[in-house]
C-alpha positions in Angstrom: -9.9 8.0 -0.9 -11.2 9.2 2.8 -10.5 7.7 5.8 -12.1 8.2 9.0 -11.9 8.1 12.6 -15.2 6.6 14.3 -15.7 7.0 17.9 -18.4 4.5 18.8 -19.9 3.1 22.1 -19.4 -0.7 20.4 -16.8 -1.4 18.5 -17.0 -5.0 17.6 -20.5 -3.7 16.0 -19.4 -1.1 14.1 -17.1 -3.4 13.3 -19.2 -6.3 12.0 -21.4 -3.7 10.2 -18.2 -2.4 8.4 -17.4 -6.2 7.1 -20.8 -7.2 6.3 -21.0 -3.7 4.2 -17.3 -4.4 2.5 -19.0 -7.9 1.3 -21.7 -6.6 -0.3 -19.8 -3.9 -2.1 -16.8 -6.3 -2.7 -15.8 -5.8 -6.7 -15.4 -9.8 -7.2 -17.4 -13.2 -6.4 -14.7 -13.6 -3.7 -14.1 -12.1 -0.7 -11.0 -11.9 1.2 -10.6 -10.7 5.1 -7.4 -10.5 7.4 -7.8 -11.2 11.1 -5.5 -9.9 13.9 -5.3 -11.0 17.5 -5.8 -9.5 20.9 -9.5 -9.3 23.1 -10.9 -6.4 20.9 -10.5 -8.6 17.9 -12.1 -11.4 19.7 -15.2 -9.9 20.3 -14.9 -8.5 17.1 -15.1 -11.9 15.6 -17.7 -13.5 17.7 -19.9 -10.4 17.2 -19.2 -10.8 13.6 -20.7 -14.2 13.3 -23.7 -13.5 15.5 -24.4 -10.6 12.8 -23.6 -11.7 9.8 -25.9 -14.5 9.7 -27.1 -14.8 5.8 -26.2 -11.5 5.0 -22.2 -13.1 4.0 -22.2 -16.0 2.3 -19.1 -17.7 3.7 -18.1 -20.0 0.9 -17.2 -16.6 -0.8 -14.6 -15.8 2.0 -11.1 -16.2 1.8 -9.6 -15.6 5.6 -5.8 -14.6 6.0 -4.0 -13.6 9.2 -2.0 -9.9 9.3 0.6 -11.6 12.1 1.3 -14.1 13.8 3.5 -15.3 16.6 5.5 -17.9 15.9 4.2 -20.4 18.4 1.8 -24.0 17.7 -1.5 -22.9 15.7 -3.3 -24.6 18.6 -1.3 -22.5 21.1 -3.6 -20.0 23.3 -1.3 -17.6 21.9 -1.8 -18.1 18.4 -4.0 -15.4 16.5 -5.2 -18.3 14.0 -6.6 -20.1 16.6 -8.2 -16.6 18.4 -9.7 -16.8 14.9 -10.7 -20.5 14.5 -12.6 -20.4 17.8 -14.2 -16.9 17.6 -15.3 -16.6 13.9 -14.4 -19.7 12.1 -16.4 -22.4 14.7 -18.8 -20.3 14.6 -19.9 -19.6 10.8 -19.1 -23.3 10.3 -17.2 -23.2 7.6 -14.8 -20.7 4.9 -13.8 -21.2 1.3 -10.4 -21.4 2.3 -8.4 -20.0 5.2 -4.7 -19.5 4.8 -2.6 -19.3 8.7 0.9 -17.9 8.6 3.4 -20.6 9.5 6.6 -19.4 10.6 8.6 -22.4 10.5 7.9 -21.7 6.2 9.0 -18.6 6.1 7.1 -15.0 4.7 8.4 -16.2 1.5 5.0 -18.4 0.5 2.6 -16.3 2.4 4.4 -13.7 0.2 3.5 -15.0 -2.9 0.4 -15.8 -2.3 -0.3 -12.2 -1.4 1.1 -11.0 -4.7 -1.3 -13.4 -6.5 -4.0 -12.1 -4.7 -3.3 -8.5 -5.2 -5.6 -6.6 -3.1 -7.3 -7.7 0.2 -10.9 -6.6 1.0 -10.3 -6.2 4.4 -7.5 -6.2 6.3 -8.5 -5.6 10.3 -5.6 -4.3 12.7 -5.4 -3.6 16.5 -3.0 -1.4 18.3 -1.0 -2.1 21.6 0.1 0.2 24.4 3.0 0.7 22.7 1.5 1.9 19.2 2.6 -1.3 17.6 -0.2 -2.0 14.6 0.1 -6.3 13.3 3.9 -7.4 14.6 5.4 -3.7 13.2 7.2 -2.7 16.7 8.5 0.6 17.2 12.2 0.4 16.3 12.0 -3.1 14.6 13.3 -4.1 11.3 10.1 -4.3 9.9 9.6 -0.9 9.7 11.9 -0.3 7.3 11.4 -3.5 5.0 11.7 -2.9 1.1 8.9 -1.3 -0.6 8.2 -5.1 -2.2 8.3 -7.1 0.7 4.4 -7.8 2.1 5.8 -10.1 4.7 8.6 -10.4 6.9 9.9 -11.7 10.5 10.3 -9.2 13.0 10.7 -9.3 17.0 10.3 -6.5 19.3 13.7 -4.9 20.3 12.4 -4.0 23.5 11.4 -7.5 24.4 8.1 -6.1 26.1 6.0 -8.3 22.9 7.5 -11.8 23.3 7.8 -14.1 20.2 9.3 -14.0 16.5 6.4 -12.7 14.8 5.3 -13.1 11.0 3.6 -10.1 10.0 2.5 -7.7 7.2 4.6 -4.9 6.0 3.3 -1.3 5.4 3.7 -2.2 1.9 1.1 -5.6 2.4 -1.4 -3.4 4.7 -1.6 -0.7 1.7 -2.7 -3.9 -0.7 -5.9 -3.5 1.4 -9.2 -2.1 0.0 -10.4 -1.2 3.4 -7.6 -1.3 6.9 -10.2 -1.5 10.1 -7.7 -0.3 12.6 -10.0 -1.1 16.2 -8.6 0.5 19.2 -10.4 0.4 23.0 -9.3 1.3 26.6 -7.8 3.4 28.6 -4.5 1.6 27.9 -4.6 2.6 24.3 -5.5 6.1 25.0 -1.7 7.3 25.3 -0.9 5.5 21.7 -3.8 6.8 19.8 -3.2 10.3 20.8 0.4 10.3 19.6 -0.6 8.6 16.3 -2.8 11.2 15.7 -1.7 14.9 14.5 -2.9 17.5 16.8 -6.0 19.6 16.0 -7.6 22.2 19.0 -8.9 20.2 22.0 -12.6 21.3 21.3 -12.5 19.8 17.6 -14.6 16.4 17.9 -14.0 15.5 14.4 -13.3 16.3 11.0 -12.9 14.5 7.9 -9.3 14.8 5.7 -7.8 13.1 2.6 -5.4 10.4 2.7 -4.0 8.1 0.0 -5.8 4.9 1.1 -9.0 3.8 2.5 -9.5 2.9 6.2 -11.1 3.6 9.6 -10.2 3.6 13.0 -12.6 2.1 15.2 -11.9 3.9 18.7 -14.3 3.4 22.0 -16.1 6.1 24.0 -14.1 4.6 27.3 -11.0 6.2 27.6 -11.2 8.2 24.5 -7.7 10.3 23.5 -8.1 14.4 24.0 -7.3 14.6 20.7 -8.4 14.1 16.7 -7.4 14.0 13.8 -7.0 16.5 11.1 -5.0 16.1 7.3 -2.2 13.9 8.0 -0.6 10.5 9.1 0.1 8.5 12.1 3.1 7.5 13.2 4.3 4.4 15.2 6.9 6.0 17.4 8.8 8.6 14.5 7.7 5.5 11.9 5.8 7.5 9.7 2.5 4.8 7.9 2.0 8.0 5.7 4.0 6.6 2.8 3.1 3.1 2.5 -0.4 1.9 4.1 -2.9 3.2 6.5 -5.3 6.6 6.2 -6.5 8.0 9.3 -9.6 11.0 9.3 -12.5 11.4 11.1 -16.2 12.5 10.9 -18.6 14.1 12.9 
């Protein structure tokens, strides 16, 4: 399967649009979607639900979380309720929605991953620091067993407070489509180095990769650099063998 690399002017629209496209072409009656946290995803969200409108019939959607900190679900810095108030509130209602609750364990949200199988969607941000869900450079997590979806994980450096619950590499590759959106100058520095280097005048170009995704990167502040055939890595953690594909297109 390709991935890609999209440089847009709005993200959260390209964004909606790739949703709204993964439910119509989704192989089942169900629909299943994975939320993240952070502004980007917020206005992803809200822009998502303005959009959609009839064209997802949300009694079909099955909402999941791809990490969480391990604070109160009504705490401000919960990502299930960035996702209650910017997409759930506002399509009134879900077939089911399933928040990770640390004081559980992975363990269940484990298992009910495996039942699952594959995720439709599964969207992921990225911090300053290249971090994609709760998978900090030089944490644990990066080098979880192949069969572990879920895990704990804290940042070593202490810069991302909070235990965290959060997919593995191994539970981002059960997605059928990984929406990786990335904006601001902030971010610039951590694309660039997930990227492999191709000339400076290359816009874009499309490559192979073992499974299906896009990057959803802003005009502002956008990295000197593309992609070409190859994988990102999160500070020397290589994502080639276990999840994400990252190309681009004209």
């Amino acid at each position: 399967m390709h991935g890609e690399l999209v440089v847009v002017d709005d993200v959260p629209g390209e964004f909606a649009e790739r949703v709204i496209e993964a439910f119509h072409s989704r192989p089942h009656d169900g629909f299943s979607l994975a939320l993240s946290g952070g502004d980007l995803a917020r206005r992803s969200y809200e822009r998502l639900a303005d959009d959609a409108g009839n064209q997802i019939d949300w009694w079909k959607v099955d909402v999941y979380w791809g990490d969480e900190r391990c604070v109160p679900l009504d705490d401000d810095a919960s990502n299930y309720k960035l996702g209650r108030e910017s997409l759930l509130e506002r399509v009134g209602a879900v077939n089911a929605n399933y928040p990770m609750r640390c004081d559980e364990g992975p363990d269940p949200y484990q298992l009910r991953l495996g039942e699952l199988g594959r995720v439709d969607v599964i969207h992921l941000g990225m911090g300053p620091d290249g971090h994609t869900a709760s998978l900090f450079p030089g944490s644990p997590a990066l080098d979880a067993d192949p069969g572990r979806l879920v895990v704990m994980n804290d940042d070593p450096t202490g810069n991302n407070p909070h235990t965290r619950m959060t997919l593995t590499f191994a539970g981002i590759a059960r997605a059928r489509l990984a929406l990786v959106t990335v904006a601001g100058e902030a971010k610039r520095g951590a694309l660039a180095r997930a990227l492999p280097p191709v000339p400076h005048h290359r816009s874009a170009q499309r490559s192979s990769a073992a499974s299906g995704g896009s990057t959803l990167r802003s005009r502002k502040g956008l990295a000197s650099r593309t992609p070409s055939s190859g994988w990102p890595t999160i500070r020397g953690a290589s994502v080639a063998k276990r999840s994400i594909s990252w190309a681009a297109r004209p």
